[in-house]
N, C-alpha and C positions, 0 to 999 in steps of 0.2 A: 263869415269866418269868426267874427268877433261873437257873433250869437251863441256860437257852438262854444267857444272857450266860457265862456260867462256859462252856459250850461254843465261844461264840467266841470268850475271853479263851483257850483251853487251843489250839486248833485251829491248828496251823500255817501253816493255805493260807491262813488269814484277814489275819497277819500278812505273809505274802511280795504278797499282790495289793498291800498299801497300798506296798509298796519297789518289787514291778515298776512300781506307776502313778507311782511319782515317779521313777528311773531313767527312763523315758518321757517325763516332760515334760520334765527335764533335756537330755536328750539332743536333743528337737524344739528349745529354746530355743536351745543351743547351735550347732544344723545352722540355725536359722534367723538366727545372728547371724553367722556363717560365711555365707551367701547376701549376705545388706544389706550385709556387709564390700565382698563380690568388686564388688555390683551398683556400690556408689557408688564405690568404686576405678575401675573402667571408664568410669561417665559423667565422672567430676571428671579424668582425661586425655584423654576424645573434646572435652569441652566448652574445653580450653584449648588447643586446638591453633591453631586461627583464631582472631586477632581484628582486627577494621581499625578507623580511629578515623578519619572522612573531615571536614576542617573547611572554612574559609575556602571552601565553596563561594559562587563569585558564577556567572551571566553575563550577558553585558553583549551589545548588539546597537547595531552603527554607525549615522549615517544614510542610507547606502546601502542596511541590511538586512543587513550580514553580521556573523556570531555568532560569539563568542568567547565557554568555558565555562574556568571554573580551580577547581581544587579540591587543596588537600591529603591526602595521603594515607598517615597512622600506622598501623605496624603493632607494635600492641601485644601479640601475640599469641606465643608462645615457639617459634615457627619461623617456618620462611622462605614463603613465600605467591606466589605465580605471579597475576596479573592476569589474567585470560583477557579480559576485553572489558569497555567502559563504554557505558551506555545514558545519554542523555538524553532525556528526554522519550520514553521506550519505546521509540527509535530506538539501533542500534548507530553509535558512530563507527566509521565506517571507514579502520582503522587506515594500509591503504595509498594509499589516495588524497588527493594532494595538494592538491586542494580541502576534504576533512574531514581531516585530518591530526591528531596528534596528538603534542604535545613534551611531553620532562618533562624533569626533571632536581632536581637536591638541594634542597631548600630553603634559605634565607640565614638565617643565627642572628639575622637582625633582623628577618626576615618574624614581623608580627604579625598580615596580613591578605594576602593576595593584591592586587595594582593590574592595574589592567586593561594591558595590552602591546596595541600591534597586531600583524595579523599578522606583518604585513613585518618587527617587530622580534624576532618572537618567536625565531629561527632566531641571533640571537646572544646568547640567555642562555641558551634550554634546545637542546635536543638534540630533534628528530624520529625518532620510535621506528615501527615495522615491524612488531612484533606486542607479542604478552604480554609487560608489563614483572616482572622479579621485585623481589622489597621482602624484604629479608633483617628479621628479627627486630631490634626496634628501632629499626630506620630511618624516612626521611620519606620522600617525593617528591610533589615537585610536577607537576600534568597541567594542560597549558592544551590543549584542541580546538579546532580551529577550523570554522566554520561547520556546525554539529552540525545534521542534519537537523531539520527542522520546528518551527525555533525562529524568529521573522520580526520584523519592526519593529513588527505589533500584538501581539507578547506582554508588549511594557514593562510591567510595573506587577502581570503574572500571576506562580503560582508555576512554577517546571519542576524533574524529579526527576532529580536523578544516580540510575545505579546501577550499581554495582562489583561486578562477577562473578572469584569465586576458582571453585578449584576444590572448594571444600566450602559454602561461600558464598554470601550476594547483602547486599550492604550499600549503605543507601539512605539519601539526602539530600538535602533540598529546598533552593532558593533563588528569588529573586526575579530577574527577568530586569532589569535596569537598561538605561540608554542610556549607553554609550558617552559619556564625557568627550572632551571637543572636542580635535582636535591641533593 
């Protein structure tokens, strides 16, 4: 027994296996913390590209039956963001038609909430938009729709879903459908 250990205490190749196998692992820790570097460098600038922050949603339906939706729209995200389309209630507003229309324009550094406008009013505060609105990085804007498909005077009191379509995106918010305050 003593012979054998004095042989592998003397034996060179016995010594060099124990530095290859750690050179070895060295080497695997260091390509694998090289890997987790690049992987979360890659998701932590894919994942801050978009972000939208949608609030003050209300809407609100007349006694006639016709629907008015408003919602804010922050963009907190570190570039600029393209709107391609907004759903309510799983229905697209239809951006060029002037019965679903849809206006936006700046927010007011007092708006704490959105107020209901009607329509006829709505054309001298906001602006009627034609397609995709862009939202530059840190900016607001305000969307009121008008008469958004499939929303009626028995939805008072239900909930209905905004949803805001980027181009990397879907961002979603609920509200309560209200009646219309009396004019």
């Amino acid at each position: 027994m003593r012979n054998i250990l004095r042989n592998i205490l003397k034996n060179r190749l016995a010594l060099s296996t124990v530095i290859t196998t750690l050179i070895i692992l060295v080497v695997a820790v260091l390509l694998a913390g090289v890997v987790t570097y690049f992987a979360i460098n890659i998701v932590s600038t894919r994942v801050q590209q978009e972000s939208l922050q949608i609030s003050y949603a209300h809407i609100w339906v007349d006694s006639s039956g016709n629907a008015i939706g408003a919602l804010m729209i922050t963009n907190t995200g570190g570039r600029d963001v393209v709107i391609n389309q907004i759903q309510v209630r799983g229905q697209p507003v239809n951006w060029d038609n002037t019965t679903a229309a849809v206006y936006a324009g700046t927010p007011k550094s007092t708006d704490t909430d959105l107020s209901y406008i009607a329509a006829s009013a709505l054309g001298s505060t906001y602006t009627a938009t034609s397609g995709p609105l862009t939202l530059s990085a840190g900016s607001s804007v305000v969307v009121y729709t008008i008469s958004p498909d499939s929303v009626s005077l028995n939805d008072i009191g239900s909930t209905i879903a905004f949803t805001v379509f980027t181009a990397q995106a879907i961002f979603y918010q609920e509200a309560n459908v209200q009646a219309a305050p009396a004019s």
